[in-house]
PDBQT receptor file of N, H, CA, C and O in Angstrom, charges set to zero:
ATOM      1  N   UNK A   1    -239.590 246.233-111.433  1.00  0.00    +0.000 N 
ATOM      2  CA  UNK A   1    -239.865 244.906-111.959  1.00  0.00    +0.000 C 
ATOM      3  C   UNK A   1    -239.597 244.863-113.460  1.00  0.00    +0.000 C 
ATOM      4  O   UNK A   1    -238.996 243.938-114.007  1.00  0.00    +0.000 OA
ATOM      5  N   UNK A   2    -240.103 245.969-114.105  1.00  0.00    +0.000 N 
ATOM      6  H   UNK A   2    -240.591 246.721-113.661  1.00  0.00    +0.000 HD
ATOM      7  CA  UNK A   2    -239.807 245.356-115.681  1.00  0.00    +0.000 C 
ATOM      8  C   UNK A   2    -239.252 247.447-115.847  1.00  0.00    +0.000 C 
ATOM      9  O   UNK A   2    -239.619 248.485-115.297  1.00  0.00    +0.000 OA
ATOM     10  N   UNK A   3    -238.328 247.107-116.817  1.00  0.00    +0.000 N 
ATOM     11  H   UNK A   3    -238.030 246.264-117.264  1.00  0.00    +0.000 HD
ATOM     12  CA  UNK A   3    -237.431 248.588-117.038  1.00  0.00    +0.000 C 
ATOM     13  C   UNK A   3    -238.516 249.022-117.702  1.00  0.00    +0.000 C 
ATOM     14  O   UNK A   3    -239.319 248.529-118.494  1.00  0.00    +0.000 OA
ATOM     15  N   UNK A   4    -238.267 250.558-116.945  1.00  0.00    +0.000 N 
ATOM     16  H   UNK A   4    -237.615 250.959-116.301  1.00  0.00    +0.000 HD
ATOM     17  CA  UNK A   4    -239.404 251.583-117.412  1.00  0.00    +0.000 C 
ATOM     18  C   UNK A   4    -239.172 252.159-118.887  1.00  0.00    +0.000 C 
ATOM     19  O   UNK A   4    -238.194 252.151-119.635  1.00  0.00    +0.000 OA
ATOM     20  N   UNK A   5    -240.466 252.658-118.997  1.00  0.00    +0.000 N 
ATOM     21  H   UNK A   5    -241.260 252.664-118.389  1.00  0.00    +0.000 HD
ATOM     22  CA  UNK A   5    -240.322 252.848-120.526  1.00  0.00    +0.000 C 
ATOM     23  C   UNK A   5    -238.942 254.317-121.057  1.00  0.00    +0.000 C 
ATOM     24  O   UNK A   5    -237.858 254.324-121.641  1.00  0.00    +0.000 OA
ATOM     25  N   UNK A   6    -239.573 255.031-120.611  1.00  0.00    +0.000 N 
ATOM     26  H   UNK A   6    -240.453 255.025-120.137  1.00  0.00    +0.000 HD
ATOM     27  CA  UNK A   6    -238.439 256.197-120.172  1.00  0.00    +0.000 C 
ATOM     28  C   UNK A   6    -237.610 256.404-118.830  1.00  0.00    +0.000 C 
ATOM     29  O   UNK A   6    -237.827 255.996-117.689  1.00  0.00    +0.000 OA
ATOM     30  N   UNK A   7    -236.469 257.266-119.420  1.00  0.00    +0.000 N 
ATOM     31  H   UNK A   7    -236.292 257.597-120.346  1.00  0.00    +0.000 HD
ATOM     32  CA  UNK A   7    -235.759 257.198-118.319  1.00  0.00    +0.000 C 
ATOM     33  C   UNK A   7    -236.868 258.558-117.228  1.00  0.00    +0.000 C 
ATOM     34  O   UNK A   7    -237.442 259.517-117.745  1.00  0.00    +0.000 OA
ATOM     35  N   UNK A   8    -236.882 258.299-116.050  1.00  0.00    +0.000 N 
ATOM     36  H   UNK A   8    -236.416 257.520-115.630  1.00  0.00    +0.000 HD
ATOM     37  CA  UNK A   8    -236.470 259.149-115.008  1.00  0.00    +0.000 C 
ATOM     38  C   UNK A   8    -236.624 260.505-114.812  1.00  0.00    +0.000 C 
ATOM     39  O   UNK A   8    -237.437 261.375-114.501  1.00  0.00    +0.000 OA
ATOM     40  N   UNK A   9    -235.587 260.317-115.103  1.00  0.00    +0.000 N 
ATOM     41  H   UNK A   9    -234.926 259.611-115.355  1.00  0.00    +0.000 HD
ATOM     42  CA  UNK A   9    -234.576 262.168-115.224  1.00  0.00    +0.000 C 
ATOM     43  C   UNK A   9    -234.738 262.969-116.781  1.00  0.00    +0.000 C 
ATOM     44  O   UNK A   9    -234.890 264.154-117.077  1.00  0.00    +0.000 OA
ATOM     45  N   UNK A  10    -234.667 262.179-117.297  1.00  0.00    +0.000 N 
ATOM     46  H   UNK A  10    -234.542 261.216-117.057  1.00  0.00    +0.000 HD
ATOM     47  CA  UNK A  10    -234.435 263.183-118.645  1.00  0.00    +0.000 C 
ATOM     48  C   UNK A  10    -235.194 262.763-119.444  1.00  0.00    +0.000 C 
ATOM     49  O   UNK A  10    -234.844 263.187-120.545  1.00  0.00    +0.000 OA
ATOM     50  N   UNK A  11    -236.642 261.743-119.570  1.00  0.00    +0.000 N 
ATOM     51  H   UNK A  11    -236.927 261.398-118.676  1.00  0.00    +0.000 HD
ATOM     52  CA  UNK A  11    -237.177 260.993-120.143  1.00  0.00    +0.000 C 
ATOM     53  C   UNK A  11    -236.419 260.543-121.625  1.00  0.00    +0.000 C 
ATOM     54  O   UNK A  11    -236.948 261.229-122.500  1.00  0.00    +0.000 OA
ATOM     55  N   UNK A  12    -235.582 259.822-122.102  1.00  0.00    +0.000 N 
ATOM     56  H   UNK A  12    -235.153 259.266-121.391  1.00  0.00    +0.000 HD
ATOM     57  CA  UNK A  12    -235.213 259.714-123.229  1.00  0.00    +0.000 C 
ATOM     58  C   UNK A  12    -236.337 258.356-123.204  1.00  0.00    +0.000 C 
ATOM     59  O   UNK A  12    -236.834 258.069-122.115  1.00  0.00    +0.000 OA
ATOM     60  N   UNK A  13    -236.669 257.633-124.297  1.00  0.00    +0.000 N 
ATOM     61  H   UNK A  13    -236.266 257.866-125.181  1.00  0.00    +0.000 HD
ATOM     62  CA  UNK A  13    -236.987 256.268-124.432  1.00  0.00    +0.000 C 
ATOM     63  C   UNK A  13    -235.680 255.433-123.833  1.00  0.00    +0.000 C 
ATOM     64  O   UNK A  13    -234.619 256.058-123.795  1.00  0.00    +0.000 OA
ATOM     65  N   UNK A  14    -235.691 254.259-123.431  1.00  0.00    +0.000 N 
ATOM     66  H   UNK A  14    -236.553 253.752-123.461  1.00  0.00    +0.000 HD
ATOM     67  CA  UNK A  14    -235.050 253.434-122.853  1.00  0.00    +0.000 C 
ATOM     68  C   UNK A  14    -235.733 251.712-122.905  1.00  0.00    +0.000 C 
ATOM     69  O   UNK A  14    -234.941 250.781-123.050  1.00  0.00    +0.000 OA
ATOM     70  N   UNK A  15    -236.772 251.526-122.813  1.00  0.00    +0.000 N 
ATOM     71  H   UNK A  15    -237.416 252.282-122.696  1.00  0.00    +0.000 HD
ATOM     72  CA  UNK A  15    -237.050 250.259-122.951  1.00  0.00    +0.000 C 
ATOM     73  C   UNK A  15    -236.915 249.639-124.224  1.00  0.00    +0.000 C 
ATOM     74  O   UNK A  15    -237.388 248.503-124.265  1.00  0.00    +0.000 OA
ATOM     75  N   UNK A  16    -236.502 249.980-125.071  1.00  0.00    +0.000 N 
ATOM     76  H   UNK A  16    -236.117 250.903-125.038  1.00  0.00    +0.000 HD
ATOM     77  CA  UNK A  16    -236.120 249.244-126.698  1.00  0.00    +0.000 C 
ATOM     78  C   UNK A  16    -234.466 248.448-126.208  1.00  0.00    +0.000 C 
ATOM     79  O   UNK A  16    -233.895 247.493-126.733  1.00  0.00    +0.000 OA
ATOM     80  N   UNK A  17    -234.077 249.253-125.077  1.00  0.00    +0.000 N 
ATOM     81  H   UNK A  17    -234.541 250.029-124.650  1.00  0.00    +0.000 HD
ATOM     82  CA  UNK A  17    -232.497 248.739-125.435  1.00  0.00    +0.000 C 
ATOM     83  C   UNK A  17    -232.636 247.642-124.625  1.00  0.00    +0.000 C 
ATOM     84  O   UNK A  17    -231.892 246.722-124.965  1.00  0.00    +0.000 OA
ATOM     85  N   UNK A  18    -233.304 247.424-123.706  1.00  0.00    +0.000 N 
ATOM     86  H   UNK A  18    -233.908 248.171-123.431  1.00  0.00    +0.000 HD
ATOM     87  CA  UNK A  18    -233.293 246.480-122.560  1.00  0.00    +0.000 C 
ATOM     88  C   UNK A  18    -232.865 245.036-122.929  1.00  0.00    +0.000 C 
ATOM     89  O   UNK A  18    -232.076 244.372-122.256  1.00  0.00    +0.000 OA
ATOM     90  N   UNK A  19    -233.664 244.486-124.440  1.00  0.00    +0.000 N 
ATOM     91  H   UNK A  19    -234.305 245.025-124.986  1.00  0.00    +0.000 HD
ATOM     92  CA  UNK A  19    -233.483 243.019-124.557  1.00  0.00    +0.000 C 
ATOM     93  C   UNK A  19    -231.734 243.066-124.823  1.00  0.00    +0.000 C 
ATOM     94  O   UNK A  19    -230.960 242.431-124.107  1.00  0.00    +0.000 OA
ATOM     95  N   UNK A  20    -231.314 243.881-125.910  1.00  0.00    +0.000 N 
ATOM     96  H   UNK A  20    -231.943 244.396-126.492  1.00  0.00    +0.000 HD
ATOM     97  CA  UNK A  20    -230.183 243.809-126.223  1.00  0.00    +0.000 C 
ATOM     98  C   UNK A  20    -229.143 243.634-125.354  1.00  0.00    +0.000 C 
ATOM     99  O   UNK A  20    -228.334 242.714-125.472  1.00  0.00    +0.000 OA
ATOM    100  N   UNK A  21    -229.094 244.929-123.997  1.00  0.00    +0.000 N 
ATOM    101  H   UNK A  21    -229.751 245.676-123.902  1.00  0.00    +0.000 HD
ATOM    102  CA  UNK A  21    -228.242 244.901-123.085  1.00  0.00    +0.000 C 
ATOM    103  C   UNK A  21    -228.042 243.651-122.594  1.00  0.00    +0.000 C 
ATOM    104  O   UNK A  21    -226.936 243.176-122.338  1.00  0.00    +0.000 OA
ATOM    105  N   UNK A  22    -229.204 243.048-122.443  1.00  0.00    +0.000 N 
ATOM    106  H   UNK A  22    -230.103 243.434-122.651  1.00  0.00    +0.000 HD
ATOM    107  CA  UNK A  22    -228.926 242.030-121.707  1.00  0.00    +0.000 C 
ATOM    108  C   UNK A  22    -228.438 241.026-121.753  1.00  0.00    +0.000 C 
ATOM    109  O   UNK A  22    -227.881 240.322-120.910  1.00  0.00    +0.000 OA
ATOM    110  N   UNK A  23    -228.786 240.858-123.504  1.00  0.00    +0.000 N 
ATOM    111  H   UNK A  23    -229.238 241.430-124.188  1.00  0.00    +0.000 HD
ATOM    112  CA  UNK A  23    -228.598 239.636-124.325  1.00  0.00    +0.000 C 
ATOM    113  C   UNK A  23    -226.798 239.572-124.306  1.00  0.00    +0.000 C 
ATOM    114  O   UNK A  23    -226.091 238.568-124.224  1.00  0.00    +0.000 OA
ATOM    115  N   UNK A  24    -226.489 240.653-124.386  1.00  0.00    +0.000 N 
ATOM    116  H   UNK A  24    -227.064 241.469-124.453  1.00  0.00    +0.000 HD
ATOM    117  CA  UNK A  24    -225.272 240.779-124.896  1.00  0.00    +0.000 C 
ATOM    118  C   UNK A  24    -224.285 241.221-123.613  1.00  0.00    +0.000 C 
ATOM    119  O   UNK A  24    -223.162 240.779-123.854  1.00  0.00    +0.000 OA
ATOM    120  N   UNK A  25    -224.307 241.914-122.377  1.00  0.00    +0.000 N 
ATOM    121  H   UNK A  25    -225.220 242.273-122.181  1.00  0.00    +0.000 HD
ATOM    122  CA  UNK A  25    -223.955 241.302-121.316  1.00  0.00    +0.000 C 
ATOM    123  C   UNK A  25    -223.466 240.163-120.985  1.00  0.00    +0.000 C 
ATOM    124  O   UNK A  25    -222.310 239.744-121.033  1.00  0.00    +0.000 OA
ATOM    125  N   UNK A  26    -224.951 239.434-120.458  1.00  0.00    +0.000 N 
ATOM    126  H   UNK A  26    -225.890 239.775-120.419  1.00  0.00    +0.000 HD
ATOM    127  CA  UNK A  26    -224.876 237.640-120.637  1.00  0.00    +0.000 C 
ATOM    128  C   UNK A  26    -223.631 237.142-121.373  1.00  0.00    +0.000 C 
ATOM    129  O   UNK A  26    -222.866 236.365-120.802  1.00  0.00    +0.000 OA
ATOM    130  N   UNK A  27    -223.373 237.616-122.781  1.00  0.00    +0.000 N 
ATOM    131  H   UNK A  27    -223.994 238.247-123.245  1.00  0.00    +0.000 HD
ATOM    132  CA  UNK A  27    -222.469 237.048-123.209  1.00  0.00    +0.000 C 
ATOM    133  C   UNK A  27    -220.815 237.086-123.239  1.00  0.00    +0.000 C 
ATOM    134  O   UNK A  27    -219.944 236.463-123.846  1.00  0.00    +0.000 OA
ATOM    135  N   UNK A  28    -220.846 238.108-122.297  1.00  0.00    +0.000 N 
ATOM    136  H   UNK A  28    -221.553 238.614-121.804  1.00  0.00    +0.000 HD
ATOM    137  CA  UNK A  28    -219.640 238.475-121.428  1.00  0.00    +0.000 C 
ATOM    138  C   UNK A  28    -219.212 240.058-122.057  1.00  0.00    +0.000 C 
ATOM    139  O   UNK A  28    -218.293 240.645-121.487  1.00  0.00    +0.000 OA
ATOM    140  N   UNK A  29    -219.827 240.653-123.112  1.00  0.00    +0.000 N 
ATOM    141  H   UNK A  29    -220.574 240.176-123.575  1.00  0.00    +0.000 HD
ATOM    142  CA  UNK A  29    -219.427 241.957-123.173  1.00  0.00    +0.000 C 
ATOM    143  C   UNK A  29    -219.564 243.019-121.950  1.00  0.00    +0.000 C 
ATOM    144  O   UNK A  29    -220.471 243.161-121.129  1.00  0.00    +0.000 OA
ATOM    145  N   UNK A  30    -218.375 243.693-122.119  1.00  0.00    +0.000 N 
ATOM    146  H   UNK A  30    -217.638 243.578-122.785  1.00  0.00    +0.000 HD
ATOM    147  CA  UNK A  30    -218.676 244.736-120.955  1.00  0.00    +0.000 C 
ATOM    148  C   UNK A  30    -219.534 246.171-120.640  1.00  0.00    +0.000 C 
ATOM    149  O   UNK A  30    -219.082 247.254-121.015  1.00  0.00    +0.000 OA
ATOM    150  N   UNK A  31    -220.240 246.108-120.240  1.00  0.00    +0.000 N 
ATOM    151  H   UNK A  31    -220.607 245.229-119.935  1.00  0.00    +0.000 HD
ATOM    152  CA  UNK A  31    -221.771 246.786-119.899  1.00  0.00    +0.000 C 
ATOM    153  C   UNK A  31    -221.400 248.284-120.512  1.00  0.00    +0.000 C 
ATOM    154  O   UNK A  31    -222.171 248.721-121.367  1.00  0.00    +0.000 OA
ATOM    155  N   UNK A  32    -220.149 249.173-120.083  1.00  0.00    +0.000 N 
ATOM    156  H   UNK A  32    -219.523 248.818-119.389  1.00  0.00    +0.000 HD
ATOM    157  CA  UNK A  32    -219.766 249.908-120.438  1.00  0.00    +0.000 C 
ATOM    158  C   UNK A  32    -219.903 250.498-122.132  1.00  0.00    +0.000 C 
ATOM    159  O   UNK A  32    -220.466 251.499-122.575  1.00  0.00    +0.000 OA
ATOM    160  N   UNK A  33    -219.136 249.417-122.810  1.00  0.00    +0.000 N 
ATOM    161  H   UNK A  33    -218.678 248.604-122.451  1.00  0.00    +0.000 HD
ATOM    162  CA  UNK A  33    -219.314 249.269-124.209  1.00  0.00    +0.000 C 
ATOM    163  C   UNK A  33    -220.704 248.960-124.958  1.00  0.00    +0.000 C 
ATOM    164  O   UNK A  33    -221.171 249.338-126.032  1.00  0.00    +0.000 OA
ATOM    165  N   UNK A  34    -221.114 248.210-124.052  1.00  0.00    +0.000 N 
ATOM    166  H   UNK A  34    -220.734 247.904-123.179  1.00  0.00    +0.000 HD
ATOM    167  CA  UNK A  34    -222.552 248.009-124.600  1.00  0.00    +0.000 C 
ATOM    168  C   UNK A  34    -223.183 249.153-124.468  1.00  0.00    +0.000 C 
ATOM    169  O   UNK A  34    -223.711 249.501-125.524  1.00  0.00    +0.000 OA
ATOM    170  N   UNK A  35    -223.373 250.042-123.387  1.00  0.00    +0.000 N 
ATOM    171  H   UNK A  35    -222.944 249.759-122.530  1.00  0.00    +0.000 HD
ATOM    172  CA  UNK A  35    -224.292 251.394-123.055  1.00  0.00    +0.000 C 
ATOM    173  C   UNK A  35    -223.723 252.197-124.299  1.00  0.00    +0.000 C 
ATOM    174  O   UNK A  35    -224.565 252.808-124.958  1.00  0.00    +0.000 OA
ATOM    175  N   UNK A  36    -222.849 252.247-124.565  1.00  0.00    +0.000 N 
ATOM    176  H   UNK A  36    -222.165 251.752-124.029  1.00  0.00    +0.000 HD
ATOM    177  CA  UNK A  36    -222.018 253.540-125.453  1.00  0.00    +0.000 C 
ATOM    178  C   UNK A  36    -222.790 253.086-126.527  1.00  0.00    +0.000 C 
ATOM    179  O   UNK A  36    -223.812 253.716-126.800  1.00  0.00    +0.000 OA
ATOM    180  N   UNK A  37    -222.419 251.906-127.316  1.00  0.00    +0.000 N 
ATOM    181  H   UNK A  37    -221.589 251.394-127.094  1.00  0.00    +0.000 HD
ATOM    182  CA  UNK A  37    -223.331 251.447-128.786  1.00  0.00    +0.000 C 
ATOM    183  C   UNK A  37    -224.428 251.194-128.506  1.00  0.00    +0.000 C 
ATOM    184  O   UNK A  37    -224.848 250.665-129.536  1.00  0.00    +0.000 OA
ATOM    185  N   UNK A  38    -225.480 251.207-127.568  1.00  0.00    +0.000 N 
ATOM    186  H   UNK A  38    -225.139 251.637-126.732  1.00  0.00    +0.000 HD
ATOM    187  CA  UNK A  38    -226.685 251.429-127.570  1.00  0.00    +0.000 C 
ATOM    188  C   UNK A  38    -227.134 253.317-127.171  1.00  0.00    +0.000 C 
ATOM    189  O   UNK A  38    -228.311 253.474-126.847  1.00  0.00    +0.000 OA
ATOM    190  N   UNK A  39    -226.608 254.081-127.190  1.00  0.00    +0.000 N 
ATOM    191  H   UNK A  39    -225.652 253.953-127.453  1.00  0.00    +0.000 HD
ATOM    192  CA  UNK A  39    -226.683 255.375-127.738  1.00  0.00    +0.000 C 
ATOM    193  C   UNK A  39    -227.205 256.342-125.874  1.00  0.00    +0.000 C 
ATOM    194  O   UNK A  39    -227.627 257.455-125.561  1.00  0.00    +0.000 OA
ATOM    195  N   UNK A  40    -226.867 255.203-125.222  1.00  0.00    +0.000 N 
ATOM    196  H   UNK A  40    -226.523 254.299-125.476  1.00  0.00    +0.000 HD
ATOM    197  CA  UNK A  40    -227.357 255.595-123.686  1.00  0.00    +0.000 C 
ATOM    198  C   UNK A  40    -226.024 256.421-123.258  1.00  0.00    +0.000 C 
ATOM    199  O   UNK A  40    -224.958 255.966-122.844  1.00  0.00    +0.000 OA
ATOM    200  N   UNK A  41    -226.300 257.401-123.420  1.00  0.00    +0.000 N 
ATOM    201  H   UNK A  41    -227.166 257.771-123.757  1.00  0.00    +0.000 HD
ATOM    202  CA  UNK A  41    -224.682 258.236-122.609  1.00  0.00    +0.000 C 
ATOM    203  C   UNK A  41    -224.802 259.141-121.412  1.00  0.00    +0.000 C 
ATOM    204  O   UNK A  41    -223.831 259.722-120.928  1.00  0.00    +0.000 OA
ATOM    205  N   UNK A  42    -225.998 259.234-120.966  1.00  0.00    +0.000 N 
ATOM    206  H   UNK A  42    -226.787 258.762-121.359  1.00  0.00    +0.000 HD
ATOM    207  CA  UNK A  42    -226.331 260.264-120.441  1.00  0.00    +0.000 C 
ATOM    208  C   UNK A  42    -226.456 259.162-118.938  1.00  0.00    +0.000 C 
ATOM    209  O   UNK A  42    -226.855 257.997-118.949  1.00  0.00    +0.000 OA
ATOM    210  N   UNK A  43    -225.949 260.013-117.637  1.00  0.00    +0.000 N 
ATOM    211  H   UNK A  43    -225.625 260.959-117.628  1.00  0.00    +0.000 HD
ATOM    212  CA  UNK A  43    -225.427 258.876-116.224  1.00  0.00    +0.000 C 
ATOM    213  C   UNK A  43    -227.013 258.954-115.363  1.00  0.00    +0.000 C 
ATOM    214  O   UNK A  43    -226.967 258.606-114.184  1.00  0.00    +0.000 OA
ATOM    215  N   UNK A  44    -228.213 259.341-115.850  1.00  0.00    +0.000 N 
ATOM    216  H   UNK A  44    -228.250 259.624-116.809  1.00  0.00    +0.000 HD
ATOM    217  CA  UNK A  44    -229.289 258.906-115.678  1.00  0.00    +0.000 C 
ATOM    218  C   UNK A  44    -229.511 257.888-116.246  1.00  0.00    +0.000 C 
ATOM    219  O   UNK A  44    -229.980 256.991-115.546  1.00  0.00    +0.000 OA
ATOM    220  N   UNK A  45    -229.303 257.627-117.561  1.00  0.00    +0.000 N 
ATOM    221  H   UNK A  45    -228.922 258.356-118.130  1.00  0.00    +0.000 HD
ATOM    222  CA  UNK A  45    -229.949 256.962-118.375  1.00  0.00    +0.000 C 
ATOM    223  C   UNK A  45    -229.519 254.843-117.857  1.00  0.00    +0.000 C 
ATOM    224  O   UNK A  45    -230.119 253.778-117.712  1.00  0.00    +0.000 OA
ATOM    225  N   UNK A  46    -227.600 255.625-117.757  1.00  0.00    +0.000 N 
ATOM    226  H   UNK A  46    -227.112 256.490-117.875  1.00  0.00    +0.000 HD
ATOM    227  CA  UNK A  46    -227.027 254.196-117.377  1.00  0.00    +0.000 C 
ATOM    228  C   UNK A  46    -227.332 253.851-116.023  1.00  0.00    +0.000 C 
ATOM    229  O   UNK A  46    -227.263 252.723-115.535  1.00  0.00    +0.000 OA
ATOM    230  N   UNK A  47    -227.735 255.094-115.356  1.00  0.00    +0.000 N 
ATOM    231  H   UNK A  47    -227.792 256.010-115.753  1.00  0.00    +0.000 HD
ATOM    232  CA  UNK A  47    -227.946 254.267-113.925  1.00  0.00    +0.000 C 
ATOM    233  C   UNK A  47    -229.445 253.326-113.922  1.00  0.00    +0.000 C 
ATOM    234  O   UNK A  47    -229.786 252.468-113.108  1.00  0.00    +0.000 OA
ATOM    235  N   UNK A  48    -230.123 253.789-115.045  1.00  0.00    +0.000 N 
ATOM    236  H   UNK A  48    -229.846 254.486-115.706  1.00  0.00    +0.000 HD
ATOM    237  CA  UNK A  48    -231.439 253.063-114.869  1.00  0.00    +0.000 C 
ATOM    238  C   UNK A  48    -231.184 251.621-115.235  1.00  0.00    +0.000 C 
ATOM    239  O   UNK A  48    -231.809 250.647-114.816  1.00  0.00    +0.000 OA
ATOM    240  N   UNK A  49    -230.124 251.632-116.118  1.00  0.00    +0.000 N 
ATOM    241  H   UNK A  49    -229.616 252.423-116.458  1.00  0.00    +0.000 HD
ATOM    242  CA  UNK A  49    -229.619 250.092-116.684  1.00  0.00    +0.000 C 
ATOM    243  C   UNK A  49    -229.032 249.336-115.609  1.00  0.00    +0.000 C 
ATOM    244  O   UNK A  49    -229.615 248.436-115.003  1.00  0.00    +0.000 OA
ATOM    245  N   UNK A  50    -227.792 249.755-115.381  1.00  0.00    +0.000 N 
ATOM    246  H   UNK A  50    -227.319 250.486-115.872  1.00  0.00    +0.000 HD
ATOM    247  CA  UNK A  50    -227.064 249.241-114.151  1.00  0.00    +0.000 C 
ATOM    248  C   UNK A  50    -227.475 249.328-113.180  1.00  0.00    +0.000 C 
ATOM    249  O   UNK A  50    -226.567 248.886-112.477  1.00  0.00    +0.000 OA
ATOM    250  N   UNK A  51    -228.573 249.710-112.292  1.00  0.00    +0.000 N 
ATOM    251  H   UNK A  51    -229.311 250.070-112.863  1.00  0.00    +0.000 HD
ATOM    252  CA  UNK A  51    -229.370 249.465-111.284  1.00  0.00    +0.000 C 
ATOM    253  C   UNK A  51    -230.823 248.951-111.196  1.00  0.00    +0.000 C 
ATOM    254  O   UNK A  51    -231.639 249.023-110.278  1.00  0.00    +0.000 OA
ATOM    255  N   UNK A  52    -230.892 248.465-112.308  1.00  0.00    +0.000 N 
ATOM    256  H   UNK A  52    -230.229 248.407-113.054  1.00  0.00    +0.000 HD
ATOM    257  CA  UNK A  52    -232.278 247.438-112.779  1.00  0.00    +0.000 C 
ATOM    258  C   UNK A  52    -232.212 246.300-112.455  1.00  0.00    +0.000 C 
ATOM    259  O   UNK A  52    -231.541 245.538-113.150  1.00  0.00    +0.000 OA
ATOM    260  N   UNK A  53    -232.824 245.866-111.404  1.00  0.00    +0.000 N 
ATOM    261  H   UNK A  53    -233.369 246.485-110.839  1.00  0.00    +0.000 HD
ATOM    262  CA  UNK A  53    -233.188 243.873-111.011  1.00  0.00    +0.000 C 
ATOM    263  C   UNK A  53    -234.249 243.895-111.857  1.00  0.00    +0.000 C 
ATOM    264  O   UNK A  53    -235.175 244.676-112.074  1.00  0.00    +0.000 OA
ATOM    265  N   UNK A  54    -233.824 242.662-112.357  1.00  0.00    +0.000 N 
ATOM    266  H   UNK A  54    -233.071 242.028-112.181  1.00  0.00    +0.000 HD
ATOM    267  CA  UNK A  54    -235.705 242.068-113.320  1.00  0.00    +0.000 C 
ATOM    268  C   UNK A  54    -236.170 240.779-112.113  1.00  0.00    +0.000 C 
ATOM    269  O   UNK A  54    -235.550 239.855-111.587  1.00  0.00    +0.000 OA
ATOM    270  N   UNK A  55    -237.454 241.245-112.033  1.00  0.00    +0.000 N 
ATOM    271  H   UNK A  55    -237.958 241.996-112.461  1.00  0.00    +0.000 HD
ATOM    272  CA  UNK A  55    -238.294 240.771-111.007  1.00  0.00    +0.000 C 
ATOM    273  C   UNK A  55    -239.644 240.441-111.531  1.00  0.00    +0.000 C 
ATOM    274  O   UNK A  55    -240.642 240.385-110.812  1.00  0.00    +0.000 OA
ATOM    275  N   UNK A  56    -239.636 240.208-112.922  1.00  0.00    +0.000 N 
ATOM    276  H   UNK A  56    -238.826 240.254-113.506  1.00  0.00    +0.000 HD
ATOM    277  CA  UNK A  56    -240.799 240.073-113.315  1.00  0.00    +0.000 C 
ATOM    278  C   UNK A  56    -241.324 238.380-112.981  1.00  0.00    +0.000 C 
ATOM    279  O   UNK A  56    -242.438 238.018-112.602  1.00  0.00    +0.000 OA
ATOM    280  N   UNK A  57    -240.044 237.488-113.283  1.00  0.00    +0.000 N 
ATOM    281  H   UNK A  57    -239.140 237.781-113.591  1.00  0.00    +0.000 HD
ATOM    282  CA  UNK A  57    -240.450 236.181-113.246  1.00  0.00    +0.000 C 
ATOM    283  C   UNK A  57    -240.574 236.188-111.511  1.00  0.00    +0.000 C 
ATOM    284  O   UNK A  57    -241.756 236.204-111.168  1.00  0.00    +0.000 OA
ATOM    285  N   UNK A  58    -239.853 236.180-110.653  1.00  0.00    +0.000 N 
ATOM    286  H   UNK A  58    -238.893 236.167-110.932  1.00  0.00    +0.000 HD
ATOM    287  CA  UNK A  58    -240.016 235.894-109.642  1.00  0.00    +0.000 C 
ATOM    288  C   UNK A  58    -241.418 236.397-108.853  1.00  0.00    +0.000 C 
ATOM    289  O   UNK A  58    -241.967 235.793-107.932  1.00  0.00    +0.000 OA
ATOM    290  N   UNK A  59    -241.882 237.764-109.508  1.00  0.00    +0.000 N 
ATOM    291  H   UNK A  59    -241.436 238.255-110.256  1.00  0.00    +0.000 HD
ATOM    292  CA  UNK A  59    -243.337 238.394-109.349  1.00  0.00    +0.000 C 
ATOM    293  C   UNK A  59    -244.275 237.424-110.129  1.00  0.00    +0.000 C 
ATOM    294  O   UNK A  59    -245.215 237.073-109.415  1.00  0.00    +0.000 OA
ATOM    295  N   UNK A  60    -244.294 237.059-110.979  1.00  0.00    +0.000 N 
ATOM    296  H   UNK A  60    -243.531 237.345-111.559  1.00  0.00    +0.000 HD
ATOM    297  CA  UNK A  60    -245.486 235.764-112.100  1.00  0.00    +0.000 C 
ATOM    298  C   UNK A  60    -245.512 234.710-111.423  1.00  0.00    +0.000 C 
ATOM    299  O   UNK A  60    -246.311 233.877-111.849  1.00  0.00    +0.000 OA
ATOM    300  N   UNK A  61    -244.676 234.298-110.118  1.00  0.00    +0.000 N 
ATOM    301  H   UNK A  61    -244.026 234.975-109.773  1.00  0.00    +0.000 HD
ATOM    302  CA  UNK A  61    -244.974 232.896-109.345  1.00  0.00    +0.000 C 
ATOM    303  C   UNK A  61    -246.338 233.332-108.324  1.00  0.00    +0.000 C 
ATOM    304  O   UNK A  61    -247.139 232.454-108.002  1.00  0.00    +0.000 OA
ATOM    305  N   UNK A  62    -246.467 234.397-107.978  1.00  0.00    +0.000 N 
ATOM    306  H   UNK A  62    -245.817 235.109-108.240  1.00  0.00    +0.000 HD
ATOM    307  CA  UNK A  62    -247.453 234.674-106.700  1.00  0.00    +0.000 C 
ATOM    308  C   UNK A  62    -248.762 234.665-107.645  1.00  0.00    +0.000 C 
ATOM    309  O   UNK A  62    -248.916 234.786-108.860  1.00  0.00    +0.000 OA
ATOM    310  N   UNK A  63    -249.700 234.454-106.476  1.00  0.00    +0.000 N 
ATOM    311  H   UNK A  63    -249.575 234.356-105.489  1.00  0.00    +0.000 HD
ATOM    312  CA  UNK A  63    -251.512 234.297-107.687  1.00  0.00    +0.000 C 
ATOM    313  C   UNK A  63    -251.520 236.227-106.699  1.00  0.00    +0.000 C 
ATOM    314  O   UNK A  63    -250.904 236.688-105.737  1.00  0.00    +0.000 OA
ATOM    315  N   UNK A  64    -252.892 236.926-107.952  1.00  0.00    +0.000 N 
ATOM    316  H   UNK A  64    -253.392 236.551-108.733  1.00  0.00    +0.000 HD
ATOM    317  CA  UNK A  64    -252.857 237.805-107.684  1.00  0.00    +0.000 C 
ATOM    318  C   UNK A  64    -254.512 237.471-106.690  1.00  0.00    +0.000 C 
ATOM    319  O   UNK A  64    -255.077 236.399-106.909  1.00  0.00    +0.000 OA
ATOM    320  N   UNK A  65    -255.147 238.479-105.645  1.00  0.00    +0.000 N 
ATOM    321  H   UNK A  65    -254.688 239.350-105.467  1.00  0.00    +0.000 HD
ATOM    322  CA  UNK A  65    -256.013 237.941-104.900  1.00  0.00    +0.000 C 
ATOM    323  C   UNK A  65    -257.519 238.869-105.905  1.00  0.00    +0.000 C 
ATOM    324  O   UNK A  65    -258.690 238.686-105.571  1.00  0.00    +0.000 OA
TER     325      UNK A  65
């Protein structure tokens, strides 16, 4: 639901880059280039990016019981 703080596999930090990637994605840059200048090189790190659904809004519609 919301990208974890560290990666995974190799714990580097990872949730600082999240707004950026995205922001800048969105704007048609290619994900590739973006991972490289956000300092993510390592194929744990990008798989946590490129295999991240954000599910947070669609999770904030349900009431919790």
């Amino acid at each position: 639901m919301i990208i974890p703080i560290r990666c995974f596999s190799c714990g580097k930090p990872v949730a600082h880059a999240w707004e950026e990637y995205k922001e800048r994605t969105e704007k048609g840059e290619e994900g590739i280039k973006v991972l490289d200048s956000l300092g993510l090189e390592k194929y744990c790190c990008r798989a946590l990016f490129l295999g991240h659904v954000d599910l947070i809004d669609t999770a904030s519609k349900f009431k919790k019981f």
